[in-house]
C-alpha positions in Angstrom: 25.1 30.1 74.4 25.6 26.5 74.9 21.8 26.0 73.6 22.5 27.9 70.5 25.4 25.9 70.1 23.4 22.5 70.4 21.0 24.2 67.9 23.8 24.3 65.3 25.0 21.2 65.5 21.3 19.7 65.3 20.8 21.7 62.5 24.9 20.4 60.8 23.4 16.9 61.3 20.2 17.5 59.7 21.7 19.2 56.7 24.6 16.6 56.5 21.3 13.8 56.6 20.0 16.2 54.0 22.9 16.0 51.9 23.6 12.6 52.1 19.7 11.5 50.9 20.4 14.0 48.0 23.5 12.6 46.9 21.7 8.9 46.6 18.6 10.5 45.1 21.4 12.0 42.7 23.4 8.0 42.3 19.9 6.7 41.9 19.0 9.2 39.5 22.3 9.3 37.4 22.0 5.2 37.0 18.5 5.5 35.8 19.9 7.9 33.0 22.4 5.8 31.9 20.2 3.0 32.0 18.2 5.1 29.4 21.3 6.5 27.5 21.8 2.5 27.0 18.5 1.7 25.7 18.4 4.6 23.5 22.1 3.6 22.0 20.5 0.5 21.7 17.4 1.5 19.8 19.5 3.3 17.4 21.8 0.8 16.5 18.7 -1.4 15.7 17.1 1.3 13.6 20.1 1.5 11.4 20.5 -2.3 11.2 17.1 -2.2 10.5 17.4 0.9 8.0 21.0 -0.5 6.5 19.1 -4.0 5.7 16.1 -2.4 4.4 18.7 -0.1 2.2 20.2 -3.4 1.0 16.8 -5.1 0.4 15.6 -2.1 -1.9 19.2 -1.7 -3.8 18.8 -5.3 -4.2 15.0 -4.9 -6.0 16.0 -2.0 -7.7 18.7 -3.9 -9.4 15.7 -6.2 -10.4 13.9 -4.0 -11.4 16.6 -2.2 -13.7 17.5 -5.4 -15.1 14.4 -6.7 -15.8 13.7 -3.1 -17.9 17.1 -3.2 -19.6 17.1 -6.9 -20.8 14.9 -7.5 -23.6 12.3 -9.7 -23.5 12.1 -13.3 -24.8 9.1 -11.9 -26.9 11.6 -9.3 -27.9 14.5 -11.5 -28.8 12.2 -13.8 -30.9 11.2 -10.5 -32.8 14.9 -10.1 -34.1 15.9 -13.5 -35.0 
C-alpha cells in the first residue's frame, strides 16, 4: 500500500512537471503567433499604403492622360483661327 502510494505521487509530480513544460511550450508558442499576427498586420498595412499610393499615382496619370485627349492640340487650335 504505502509503495503504491509513493508510485502515485511520483507519477502527480511527473505529470504536474509535464504540465508545467506544456504550458511554457504553449506561452512560447502563443508569443511566437502574435509575433507573426504583428508582422502580417504589418505587411498588410504596407500593401495598402503601397496599393492606395499606386491607386493615387495611376488616377493621377489617368487624369493626364484624359486631359491630354480632351484638350486640343496647339496644331489643332492653329487650324481654327
Amino acid at each position: 500500500m504505502k509503495q503504491r502510494i509513493i508510485q502515485e505521487v511520483e507519477q502527480t509530480e511527473q505529470e504536474e512537471k509535464c504540465l508545467t513544460e506544456y504550458k511554457q511550450e504553449m506561452d512560447l508558442l502563443m508569443q511566437e503567433k502574435m509575433a507573426h499576427v504583428e508582422e502580417l498586420r504589418q505587411i498588410h498595412a504596407d500593401i495598402n499604403a503601397v496599393s492606395d499610393g499606386s491607386r493615387f499615382d495611376l488616377e493621377r496619370y489617368l487624369a493626364v492622360v484624359v486631359r491630354r485627349e480632351c484638350s486640343p492640340s496647339s496644331s489643332e487650335v492653329s487650324n481654327y483661327s
